[in-house]
PyMOL Python script that loads the backbone (N, CA, C, O; Angstrom):
from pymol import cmd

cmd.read_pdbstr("""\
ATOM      1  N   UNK A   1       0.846  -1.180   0.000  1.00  0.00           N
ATOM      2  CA  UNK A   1       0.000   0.000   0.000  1.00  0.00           C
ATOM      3  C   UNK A   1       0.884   1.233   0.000  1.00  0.00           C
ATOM      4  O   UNK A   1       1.966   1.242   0.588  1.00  0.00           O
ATOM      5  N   UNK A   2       0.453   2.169  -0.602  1.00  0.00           N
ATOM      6  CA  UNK A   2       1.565   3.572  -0.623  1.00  0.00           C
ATOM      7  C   UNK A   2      -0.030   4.552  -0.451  1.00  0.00           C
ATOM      8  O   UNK A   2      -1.188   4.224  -0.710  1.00  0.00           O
ATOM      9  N   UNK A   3       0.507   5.745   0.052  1.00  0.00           N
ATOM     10  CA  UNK A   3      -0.328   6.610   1.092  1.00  0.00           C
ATOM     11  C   UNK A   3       0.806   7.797   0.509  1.00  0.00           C
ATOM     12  O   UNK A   3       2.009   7.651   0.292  1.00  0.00           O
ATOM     13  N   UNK A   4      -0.047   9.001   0.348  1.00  0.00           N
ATOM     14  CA  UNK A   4       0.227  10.486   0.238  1.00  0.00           C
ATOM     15  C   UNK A   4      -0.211  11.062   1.326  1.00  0.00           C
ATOM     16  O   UNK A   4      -1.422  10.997   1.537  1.00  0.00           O
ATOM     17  N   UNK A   5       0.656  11.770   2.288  1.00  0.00           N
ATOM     18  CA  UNK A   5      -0.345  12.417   3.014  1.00  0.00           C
ATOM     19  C   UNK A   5       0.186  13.981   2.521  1.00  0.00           C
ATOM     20  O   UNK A   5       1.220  14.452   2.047  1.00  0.00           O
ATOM     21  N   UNK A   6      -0.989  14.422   2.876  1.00  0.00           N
ATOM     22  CA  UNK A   6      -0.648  16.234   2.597  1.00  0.00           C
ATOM     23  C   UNK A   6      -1.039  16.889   3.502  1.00  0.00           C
ATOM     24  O   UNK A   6      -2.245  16.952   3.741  1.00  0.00           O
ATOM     25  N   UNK A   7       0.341  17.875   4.612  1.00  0.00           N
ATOM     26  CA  UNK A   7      -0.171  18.106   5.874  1.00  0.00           C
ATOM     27  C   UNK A   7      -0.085  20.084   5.110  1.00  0.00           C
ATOM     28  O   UNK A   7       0.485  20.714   4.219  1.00  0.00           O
ATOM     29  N   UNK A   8      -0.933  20.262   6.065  1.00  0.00           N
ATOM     30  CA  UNK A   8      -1.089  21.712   6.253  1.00  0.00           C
ATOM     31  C   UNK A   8      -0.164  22.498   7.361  1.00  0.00           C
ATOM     32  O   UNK A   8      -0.275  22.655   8.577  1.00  0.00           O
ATOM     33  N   UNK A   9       1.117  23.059   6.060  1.00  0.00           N
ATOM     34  CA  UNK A   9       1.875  23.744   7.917  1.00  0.00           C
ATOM     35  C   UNK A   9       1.115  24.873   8.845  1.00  0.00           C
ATOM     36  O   UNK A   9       1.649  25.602   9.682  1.00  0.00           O
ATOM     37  N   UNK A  10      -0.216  24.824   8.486  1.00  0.00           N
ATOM     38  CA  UNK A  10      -0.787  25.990   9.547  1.00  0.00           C
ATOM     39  C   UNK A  10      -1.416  25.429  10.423  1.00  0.00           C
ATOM     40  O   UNK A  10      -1.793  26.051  11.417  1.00  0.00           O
ATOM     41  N   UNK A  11      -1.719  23.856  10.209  1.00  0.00           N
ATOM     42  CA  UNK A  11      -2.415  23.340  11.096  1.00  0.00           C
ATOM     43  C   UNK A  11      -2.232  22.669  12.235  1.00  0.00           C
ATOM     44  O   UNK A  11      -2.845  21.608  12.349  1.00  0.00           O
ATOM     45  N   UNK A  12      -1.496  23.043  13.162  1.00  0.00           N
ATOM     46  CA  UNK A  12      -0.484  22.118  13.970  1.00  0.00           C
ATOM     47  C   UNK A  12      -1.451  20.410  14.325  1.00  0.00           C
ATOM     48  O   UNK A  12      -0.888  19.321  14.224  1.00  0.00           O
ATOM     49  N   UNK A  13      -2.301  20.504  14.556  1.00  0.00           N
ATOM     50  CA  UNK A  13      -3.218  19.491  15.034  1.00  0.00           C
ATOM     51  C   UNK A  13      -3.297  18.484  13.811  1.00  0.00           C
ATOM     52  O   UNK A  13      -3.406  17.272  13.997  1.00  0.00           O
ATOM     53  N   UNK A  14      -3.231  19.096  12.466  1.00  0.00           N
ATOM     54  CA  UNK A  14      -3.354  18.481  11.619  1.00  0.00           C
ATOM     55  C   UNK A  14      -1.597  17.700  11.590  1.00  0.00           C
ATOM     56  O   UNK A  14      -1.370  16.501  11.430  1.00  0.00           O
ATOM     57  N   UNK A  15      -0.692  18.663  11.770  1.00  0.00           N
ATOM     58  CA  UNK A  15       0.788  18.091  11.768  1.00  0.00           C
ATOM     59  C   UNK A  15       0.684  16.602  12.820  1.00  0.00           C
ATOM     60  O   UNK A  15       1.266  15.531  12.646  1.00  0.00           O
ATOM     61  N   UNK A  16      -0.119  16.935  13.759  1.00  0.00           N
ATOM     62  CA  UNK A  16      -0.326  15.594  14.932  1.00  0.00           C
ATOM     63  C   UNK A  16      -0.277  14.709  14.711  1.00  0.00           C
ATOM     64  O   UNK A  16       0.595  13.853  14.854  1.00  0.00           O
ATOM     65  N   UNK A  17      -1.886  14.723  14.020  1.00  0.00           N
ATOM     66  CA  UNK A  17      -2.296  13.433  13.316  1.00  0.00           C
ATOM     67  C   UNK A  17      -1.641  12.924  12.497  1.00  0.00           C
ATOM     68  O   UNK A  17      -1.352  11.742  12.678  1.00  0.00           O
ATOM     69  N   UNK A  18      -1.204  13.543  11.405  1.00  0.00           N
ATOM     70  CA  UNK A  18      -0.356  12.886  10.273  1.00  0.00           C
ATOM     71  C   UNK A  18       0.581  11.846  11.348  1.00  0.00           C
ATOM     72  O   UNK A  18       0.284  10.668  11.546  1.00  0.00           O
ATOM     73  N   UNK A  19       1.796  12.570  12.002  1.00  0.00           N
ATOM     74  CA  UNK A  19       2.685  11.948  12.628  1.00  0.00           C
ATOM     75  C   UNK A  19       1.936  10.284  13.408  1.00  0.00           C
ATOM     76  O   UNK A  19       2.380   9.136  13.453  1.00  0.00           O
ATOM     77  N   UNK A  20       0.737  10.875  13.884  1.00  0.00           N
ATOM     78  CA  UNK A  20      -0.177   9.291  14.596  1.00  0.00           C
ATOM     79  C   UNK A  20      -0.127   8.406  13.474  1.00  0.00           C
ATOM     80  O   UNK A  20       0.386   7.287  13.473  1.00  0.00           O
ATOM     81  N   UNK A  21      -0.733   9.017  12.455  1.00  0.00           N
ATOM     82  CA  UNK A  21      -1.004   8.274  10.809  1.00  0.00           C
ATOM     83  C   UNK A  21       0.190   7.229  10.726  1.00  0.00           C
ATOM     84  O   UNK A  21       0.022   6.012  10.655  1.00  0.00           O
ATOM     85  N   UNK A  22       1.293   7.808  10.744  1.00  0.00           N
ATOM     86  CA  UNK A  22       2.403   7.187  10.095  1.00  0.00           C
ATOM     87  C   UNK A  22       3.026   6.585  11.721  1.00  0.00           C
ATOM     88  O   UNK A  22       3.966   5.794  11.648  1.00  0.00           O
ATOM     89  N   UNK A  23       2.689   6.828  12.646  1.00  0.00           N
ATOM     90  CA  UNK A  23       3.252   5.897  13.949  1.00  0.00           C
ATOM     91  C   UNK A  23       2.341   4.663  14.130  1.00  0.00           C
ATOM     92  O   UNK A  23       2.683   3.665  14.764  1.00  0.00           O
ATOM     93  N   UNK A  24       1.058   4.834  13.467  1.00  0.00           N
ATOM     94  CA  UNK A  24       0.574   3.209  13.183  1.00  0.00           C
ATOM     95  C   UNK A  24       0.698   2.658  12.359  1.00  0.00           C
ATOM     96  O   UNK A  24       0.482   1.458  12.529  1.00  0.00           O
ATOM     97  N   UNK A  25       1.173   3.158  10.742  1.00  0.00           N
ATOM     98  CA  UNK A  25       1.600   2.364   9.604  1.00  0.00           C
ATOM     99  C   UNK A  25       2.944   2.043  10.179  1.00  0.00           C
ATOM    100  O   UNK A  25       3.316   0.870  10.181  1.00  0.00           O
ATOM    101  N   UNK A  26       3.350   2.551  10.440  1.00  0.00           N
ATOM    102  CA  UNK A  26       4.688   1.983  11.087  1.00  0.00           C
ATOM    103  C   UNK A  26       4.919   0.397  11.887  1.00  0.00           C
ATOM    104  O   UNK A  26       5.588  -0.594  11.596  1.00  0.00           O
ATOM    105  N   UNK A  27       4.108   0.702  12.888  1.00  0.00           N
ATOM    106  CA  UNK A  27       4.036  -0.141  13.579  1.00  0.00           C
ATOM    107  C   UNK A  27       3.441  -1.455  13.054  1.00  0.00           C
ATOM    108  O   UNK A  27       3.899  -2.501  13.515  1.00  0.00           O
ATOM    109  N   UNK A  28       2.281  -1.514  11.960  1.00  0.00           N
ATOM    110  CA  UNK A  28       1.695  -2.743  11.174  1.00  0.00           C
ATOM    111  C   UNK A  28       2.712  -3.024  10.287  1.00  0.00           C
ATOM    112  O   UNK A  28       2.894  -4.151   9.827  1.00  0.00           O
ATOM    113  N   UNK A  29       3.374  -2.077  10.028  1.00  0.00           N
ATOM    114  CA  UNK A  29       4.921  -2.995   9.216  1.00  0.00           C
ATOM    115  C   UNK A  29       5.646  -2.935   9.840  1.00  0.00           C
ATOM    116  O   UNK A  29       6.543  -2.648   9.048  1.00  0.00           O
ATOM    117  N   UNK A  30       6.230  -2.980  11.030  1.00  0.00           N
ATOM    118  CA  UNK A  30       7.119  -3.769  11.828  1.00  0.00           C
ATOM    119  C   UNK A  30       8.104  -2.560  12.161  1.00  0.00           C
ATOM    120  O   UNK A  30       8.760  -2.864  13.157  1.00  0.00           O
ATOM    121  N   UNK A  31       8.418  -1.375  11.706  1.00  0.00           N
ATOM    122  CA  UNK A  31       9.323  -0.609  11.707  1.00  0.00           C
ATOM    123  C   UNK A  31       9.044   0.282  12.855  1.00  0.00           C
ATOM    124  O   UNK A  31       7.910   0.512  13.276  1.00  0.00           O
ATOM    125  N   UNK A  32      10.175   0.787  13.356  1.00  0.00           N
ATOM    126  CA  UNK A  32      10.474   1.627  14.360  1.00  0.00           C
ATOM    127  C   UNK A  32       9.647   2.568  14.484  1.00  0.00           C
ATOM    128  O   UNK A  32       9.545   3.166  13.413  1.00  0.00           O
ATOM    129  N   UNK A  33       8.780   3.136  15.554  1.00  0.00           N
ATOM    130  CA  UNK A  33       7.676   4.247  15.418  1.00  0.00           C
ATOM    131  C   UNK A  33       8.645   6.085  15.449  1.00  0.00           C
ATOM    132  O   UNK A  33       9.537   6.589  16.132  1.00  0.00           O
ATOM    133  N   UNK A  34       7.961   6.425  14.526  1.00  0.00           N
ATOM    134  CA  UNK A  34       8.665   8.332  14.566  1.00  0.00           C
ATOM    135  C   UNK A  34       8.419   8.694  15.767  1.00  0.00           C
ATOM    136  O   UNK A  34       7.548   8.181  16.470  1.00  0.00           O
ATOM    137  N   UNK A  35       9.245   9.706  16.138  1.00  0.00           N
ATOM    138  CA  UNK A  35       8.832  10.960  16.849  1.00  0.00           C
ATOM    139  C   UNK A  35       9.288  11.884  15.921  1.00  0.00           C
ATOM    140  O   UNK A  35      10.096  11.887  14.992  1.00  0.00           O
ATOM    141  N   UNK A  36       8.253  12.954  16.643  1.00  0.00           N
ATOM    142  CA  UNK A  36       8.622  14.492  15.710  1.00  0.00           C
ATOM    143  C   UNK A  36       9.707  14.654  16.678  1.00  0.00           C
ATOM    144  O   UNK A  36       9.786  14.107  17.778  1.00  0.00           O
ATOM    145  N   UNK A  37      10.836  15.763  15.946  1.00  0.00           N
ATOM    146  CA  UNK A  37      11.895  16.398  16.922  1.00  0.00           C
ATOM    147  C   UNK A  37      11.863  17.674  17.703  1.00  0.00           C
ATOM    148  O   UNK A  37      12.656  18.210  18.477  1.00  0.00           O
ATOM    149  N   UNK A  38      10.244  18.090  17.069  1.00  0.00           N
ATOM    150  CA  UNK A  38      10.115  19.363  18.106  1.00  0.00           C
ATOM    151  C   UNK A  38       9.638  19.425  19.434  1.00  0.00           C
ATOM    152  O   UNK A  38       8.465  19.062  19.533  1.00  0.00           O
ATOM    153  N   UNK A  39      10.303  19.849  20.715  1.00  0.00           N
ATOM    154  CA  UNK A  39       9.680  20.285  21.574  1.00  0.00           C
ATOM    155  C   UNK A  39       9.625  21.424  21.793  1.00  0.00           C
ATOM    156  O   UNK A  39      10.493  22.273  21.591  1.00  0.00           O
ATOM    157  N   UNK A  40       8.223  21.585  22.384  1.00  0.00           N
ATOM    158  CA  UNK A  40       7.460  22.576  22.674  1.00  0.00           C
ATOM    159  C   UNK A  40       7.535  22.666  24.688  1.00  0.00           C
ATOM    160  O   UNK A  40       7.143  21.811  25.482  1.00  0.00           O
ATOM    161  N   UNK A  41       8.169  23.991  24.972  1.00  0.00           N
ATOM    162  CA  UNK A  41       7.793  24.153  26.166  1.00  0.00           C
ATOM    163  C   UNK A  41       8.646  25.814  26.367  1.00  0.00           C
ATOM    164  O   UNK A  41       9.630  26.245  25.764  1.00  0.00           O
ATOM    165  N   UNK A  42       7.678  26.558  27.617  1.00  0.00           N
ATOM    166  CA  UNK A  42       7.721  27.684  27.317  1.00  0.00           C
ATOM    167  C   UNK A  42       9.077  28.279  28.741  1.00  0.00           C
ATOM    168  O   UNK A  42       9.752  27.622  29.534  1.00  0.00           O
ATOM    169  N   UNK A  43       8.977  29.570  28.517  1.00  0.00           N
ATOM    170  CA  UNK A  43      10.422  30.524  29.415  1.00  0.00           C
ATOM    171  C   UNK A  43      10.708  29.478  30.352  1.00  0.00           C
ATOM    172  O   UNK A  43      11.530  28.598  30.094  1.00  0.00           O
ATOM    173  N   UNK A  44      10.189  29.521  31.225  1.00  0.00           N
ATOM    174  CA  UNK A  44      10.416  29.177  32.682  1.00  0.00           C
ATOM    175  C   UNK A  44      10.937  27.722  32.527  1.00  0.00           C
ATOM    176  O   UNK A  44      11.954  27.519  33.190  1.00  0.00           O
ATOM    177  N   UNK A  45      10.470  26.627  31.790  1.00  0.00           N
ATOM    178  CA  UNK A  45      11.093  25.419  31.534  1.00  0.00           C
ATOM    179  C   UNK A  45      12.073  25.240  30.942  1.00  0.00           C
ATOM    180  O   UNK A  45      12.770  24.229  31.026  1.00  0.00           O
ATOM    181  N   UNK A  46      12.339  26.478  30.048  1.00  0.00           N
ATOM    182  CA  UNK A  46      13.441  26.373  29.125  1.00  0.00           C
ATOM    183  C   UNK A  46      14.689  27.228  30.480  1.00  0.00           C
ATOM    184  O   UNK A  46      15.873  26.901  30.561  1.00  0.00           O
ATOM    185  N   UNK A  47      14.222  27.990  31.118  1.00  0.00           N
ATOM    186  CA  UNK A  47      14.896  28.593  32.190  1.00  0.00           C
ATOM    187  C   UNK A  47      15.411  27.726  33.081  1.00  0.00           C
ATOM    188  O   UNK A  47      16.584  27.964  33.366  1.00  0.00           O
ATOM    189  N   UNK A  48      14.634  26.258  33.925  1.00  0.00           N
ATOM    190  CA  UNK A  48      15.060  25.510  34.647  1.00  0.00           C
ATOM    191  C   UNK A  48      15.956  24.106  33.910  1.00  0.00           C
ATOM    192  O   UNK A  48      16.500  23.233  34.586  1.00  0.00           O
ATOM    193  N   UNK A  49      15.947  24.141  32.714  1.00  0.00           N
ATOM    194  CA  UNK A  49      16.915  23.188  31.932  1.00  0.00           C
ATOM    195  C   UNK A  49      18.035  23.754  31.610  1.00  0.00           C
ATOM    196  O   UNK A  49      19.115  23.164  31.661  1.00  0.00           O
ATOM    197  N   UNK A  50      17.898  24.867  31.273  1.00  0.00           N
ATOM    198  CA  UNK A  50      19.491  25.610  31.220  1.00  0.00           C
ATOM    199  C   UNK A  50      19.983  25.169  32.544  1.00  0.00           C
ATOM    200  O   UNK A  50      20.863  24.308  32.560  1.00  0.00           O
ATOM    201  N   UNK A  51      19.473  25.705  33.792  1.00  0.00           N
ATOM    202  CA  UNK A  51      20.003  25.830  34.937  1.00  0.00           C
ATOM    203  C   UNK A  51      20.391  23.760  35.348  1.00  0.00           C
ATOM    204  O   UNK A  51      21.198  23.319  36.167  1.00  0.00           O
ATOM    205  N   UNK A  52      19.519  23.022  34.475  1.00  0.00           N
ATOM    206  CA  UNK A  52      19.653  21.705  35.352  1.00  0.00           C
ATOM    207  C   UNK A  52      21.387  21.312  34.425  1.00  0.00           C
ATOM    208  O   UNK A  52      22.402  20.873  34.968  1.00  0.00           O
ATOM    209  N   UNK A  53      21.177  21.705  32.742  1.00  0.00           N
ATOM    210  CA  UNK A  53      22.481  21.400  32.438  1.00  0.00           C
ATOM    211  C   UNK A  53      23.743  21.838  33.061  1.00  0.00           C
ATOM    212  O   UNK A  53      24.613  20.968  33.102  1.00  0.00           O
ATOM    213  N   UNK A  54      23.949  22.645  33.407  1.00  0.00           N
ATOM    214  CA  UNK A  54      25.151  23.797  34.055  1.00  0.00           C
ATOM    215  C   UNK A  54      24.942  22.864  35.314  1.00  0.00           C
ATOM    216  O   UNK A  54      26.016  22.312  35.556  1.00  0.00           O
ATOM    217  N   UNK A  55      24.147  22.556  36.034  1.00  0.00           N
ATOM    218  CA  UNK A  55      24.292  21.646  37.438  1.00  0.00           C
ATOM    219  C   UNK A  55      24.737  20.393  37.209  1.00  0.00           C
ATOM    220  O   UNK A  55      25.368  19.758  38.054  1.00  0.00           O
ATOM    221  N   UNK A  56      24.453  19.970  36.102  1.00  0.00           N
ATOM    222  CA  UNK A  56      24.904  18.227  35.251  1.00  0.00           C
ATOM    223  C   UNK A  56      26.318  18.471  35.235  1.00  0.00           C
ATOM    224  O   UNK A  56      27.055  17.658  35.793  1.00  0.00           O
ATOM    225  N   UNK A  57      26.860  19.627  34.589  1.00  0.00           N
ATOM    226  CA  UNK A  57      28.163  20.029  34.055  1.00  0.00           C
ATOM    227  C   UNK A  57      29.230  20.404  35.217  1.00  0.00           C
ATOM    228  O   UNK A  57      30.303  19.836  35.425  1.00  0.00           O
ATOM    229  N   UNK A  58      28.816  21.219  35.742  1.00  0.00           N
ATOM    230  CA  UNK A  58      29.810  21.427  37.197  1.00  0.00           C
ATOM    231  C   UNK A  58      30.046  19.893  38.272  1.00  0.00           C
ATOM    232  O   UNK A  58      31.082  19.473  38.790  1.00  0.00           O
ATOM    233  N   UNK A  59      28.240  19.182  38.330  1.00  0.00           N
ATOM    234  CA  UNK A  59      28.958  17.884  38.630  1.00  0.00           C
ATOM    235  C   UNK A  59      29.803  17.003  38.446  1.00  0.00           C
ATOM    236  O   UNK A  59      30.591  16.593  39.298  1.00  0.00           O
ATOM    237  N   UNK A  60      29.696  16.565  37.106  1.00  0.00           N
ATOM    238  CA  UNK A  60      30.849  16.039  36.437  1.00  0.00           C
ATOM    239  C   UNK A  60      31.963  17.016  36.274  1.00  0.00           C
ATOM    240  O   UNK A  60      32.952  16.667  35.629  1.00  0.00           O
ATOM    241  N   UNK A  61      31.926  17.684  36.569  1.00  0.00           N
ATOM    242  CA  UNK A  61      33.518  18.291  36.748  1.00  0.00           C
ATOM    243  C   UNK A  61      33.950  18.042  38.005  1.00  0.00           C
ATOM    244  O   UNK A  61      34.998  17.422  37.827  1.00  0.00           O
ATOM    245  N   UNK A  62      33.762  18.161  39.260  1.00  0.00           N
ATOM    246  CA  UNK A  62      33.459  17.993  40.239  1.00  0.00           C
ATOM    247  C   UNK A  62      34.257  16.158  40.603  1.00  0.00           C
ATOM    248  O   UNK A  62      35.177  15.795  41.336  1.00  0.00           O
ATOM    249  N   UNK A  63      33.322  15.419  39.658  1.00  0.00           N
ATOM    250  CA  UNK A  63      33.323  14.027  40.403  1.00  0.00           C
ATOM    251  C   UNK A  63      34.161  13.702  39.348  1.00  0.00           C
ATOM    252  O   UNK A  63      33.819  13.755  38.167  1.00  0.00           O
ATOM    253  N   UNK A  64      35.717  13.224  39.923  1.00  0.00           N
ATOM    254  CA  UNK A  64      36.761  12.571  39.238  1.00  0.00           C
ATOM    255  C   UNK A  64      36.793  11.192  38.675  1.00  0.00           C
ATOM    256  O   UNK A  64      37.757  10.661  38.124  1.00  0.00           O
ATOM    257  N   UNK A  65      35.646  10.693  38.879  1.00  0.00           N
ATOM    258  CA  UNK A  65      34.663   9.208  38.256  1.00  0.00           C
ATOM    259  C   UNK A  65      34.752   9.696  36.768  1.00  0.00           C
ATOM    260  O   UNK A  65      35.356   8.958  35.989  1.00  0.00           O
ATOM    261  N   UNK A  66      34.231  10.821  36.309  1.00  0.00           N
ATOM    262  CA  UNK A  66      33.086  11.268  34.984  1.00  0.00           C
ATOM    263  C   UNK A  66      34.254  11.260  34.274  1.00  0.00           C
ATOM    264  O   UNK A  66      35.315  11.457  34.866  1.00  0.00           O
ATOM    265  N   UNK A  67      34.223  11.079  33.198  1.00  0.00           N
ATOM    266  CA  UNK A  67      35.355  11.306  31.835  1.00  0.00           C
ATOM    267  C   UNK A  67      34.550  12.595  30.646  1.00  0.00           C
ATOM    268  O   UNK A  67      35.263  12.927  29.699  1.00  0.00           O
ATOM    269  N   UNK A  68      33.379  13.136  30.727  1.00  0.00           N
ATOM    270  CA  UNK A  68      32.889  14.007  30.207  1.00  0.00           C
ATOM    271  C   UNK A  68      33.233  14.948  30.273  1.00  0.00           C
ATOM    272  O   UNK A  68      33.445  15.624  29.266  1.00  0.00           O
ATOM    273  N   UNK A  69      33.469  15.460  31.710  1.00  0.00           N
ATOM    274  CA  UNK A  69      33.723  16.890  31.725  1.00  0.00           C
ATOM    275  C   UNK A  69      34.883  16.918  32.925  1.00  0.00           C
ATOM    276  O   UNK A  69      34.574  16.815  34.112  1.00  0.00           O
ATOM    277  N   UNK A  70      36.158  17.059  32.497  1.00  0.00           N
ATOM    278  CA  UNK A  70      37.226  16.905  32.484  1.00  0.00           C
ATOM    279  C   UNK A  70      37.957  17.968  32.971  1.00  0.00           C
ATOM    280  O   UNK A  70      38.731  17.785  33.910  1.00  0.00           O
ATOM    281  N   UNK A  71      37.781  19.375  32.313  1.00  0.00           N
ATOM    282  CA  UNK A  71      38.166  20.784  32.917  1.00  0.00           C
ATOM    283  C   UNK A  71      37.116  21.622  32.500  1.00  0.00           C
ATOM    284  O   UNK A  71      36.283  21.162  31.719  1.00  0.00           O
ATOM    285  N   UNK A  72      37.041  22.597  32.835  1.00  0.00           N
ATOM    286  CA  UNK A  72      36.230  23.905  32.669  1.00  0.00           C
ATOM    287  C   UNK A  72      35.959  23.863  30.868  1.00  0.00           C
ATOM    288  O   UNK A  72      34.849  23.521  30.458  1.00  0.00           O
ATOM    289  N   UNK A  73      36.719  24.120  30.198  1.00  0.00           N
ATOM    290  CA  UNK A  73      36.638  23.726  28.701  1.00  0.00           C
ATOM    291  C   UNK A  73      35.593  22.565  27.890  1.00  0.00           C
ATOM    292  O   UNK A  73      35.072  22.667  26.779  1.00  0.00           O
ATOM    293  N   UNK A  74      35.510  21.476  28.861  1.00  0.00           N
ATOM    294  CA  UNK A  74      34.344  20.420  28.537  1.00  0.00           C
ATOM    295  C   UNK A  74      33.372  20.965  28.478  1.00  0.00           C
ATOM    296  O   UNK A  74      32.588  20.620  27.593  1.00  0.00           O
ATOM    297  N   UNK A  75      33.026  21.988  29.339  1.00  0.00           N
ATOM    298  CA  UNK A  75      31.845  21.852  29.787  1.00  0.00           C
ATOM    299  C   UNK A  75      30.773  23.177  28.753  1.00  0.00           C
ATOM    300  O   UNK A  75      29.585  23.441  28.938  1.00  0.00           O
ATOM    301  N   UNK A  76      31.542  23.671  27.899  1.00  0.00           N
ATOM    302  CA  UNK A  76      30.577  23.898  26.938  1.00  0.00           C
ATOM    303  C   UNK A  76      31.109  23.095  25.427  1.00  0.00           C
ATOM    304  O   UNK A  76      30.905  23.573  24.311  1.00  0.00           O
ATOM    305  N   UNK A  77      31.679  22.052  25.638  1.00  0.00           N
ATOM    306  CA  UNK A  77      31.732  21.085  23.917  1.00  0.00           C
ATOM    307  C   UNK A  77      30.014  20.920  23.497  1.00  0.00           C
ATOM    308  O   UNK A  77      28.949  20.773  24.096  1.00  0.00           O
ATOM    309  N   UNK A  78      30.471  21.039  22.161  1.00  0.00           N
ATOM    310  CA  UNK A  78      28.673  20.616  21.617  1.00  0.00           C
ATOM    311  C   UNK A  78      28.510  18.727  22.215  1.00  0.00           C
ATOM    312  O   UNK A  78      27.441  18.182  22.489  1.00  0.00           O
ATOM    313  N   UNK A  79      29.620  18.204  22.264  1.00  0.00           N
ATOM    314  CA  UNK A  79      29.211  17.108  22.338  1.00  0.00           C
ATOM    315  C   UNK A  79      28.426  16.789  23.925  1.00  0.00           C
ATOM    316  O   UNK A  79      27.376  16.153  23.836  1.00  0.00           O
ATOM    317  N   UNK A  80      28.792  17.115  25.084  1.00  0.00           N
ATOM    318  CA  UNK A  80      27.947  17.606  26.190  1.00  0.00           C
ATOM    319  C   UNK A  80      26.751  18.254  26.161  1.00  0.00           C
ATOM    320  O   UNK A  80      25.793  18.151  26.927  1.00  0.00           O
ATOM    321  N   UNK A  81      26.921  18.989  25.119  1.00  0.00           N
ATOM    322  CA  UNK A  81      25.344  19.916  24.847  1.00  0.00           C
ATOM    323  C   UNK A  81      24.025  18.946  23.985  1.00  0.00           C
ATOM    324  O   UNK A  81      22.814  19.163  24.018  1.00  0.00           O
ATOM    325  N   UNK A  82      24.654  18.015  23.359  1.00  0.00           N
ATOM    326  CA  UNK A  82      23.824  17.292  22.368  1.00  0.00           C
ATOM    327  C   UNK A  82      23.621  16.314  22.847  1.00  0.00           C
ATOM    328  O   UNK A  82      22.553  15.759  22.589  1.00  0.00           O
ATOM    329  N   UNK A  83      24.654  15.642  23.828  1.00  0.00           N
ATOM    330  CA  UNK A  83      24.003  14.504  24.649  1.00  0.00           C
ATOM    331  C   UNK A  83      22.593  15.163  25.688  1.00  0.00           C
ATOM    332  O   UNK A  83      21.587  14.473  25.851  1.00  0.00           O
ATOM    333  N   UNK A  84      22.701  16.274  26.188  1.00  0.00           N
ATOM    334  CA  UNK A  84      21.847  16.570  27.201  1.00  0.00           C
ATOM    335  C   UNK A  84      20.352  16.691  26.826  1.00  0.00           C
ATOM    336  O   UNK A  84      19.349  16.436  27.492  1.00  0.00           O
ATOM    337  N   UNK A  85      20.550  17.330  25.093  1.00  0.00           N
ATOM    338  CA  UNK A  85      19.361  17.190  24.270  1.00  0.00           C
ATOM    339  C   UNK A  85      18.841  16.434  23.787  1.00  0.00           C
ATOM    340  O   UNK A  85      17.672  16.470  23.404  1.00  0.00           O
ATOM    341  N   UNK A  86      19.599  15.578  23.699  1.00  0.00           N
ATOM    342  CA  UNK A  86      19.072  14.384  22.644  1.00  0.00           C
ATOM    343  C   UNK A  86      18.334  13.503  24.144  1.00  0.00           C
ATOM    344  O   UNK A  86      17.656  12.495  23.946  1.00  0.00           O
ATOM    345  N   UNK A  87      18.536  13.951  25.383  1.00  0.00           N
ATOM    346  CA  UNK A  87      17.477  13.081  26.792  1.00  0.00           C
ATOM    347  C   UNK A  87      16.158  14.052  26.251  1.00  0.00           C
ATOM    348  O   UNK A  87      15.364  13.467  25.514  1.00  0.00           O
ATOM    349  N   UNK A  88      15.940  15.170  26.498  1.00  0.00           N
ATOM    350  CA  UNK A  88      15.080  15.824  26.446  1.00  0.00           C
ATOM    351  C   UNK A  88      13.860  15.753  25.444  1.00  0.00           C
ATOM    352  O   UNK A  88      12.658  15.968  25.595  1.00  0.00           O
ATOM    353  N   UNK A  89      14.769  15.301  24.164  1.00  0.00           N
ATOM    354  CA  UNK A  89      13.962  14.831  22.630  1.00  0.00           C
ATOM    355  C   UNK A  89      13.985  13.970  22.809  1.00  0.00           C
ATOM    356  O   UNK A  89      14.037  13.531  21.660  1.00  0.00           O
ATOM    357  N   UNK A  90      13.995  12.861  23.638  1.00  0.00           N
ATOM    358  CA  UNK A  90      13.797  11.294  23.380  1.00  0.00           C
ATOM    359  C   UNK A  90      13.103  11.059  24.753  1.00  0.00           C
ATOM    360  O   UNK A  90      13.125   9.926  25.234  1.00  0.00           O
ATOM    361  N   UNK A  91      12.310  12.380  25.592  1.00  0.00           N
ATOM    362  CA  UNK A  91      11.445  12.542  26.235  1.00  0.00           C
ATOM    363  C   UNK A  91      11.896  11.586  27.768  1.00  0.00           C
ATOM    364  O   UNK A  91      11.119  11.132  28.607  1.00  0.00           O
ATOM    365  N   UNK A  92      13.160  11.515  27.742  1.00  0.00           N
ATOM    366  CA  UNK A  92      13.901  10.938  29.101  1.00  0.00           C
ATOM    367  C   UNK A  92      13.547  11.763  29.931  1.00  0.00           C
ATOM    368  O   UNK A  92      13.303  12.890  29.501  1.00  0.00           O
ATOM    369  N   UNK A  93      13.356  11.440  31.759  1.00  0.00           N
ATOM    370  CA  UNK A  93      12.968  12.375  32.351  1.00  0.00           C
ATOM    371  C   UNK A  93      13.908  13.410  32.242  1.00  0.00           C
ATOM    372  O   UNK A  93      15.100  13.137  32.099  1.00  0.00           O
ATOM    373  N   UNK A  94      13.400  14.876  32.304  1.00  0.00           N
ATOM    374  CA  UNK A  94      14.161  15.347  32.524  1.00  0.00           C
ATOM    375  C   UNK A  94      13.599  16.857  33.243  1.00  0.00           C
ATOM    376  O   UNK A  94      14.412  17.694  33.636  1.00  0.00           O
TER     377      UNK A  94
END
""", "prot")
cmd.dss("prot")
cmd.show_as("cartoon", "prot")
cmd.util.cbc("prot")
cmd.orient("prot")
């Protein structure tokens, strides 16, 4: 079976569904279900995740266990920054 879908970028609700659409064709053929990569969340959350990374980061600097963050210099590599995001987009607590 092959399927067109045609989403409306004004319609966010409509963007939803599509994504549901294709997380159950997915799933009846056996393949890995999508997520979209956007999150949505407003000041104050985006305010207390800044603040939780910088607390992640000084820890591991801190604890001579961690191999991440090593000296002061680690602790803004993208690669620290993209691990912390990629919890957040893959909806790990956070």
């Amino acid at each position: 079976m092959k399927m067109t879908l045609v989403v409306d970028t004004d319609d966010p609700k409509g963007i939803d569904a599509a994504w549901q659409m294709i997380a159950i064709l997915q799933k009846k053929a056996g393949h890995a279900t999508p997520s979209p990569l956007k999150k949505e969340f407003g000041k104050i959350e985006y305010i207390k995740q800044m603040r939780k990374y910088v607390r992640e980061q000084v820890d591991a600097l801190n604890d001579p266990n961690n191999e991440s963050v090593e000296s002061a210099e680690d602790m803004y590599r993208l690669r620290n920054t993209k691990m912390f995001a990629d919890r957040i987009f893959r909806d790990e607590k956070w």
